[in-house]
C-alpha positions, -999 to 999 in steps of 0.1 A, spaced: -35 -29 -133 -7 -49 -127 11 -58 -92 38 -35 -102 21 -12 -116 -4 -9 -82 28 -9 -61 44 21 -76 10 37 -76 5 33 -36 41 47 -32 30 78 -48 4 82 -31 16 75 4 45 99 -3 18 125 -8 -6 118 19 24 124 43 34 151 24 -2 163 27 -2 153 65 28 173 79 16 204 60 -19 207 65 -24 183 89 -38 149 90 -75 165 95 -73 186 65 -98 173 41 -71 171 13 -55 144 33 -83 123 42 -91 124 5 -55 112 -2 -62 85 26 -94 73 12 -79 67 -23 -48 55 -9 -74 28 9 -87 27 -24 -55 13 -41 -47 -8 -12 -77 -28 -17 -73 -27 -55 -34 -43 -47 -54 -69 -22 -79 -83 -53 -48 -84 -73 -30 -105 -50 -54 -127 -42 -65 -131 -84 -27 -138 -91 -28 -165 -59 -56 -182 -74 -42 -182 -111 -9 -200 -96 -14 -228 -70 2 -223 -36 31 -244 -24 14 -259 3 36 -253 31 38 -215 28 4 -197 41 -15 -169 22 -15 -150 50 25 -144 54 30 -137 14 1 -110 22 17 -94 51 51 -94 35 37 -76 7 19 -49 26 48 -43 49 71 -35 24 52 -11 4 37 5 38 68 5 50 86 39 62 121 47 67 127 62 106 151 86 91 126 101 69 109 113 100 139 129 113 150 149 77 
């Protein structure tokens, strides 16, 4: 699976947990299943991202640790509004 391709897959799949979550609640064991494979692809986008950091060298003055976060945050990342709709 391809960065992309795991991206678009976490989207889905956090769209449906909370879907899942404000419906039957977050104890329903439908969405703890969502959550574990949502954990599931997380970890799978993690591997991937540190496989296509060792294939290319790192400019030395940028750490892994921000390209990482900035990564995570934008594909965990929730709109406020979409709380309020």
């Amino acid at each position: 699976m391809r960065l992309e391709q795991c991206e678009a897959a976490i989207k889905e799949k956090k769209n449906e947990m909370i879907k899942l979550g404000m419906t039957k609640g977050l104890q329903n064991e439908e969405t703890i299943c969502c959550s574990q494979e949502l954990d599931k692809l997380l970890n799978d986008y993690h591997r991937l991202l540190l496989d296509d950091n060792h294939s290319k060298p790192l400019n030395p003055y940028v750490d892994f640790f921000s390209i990482f976060t900035k990564h995570v945050h934008r594909i965990l990342s929730i709109p406020y509004r979409s709380f309020f709709i």
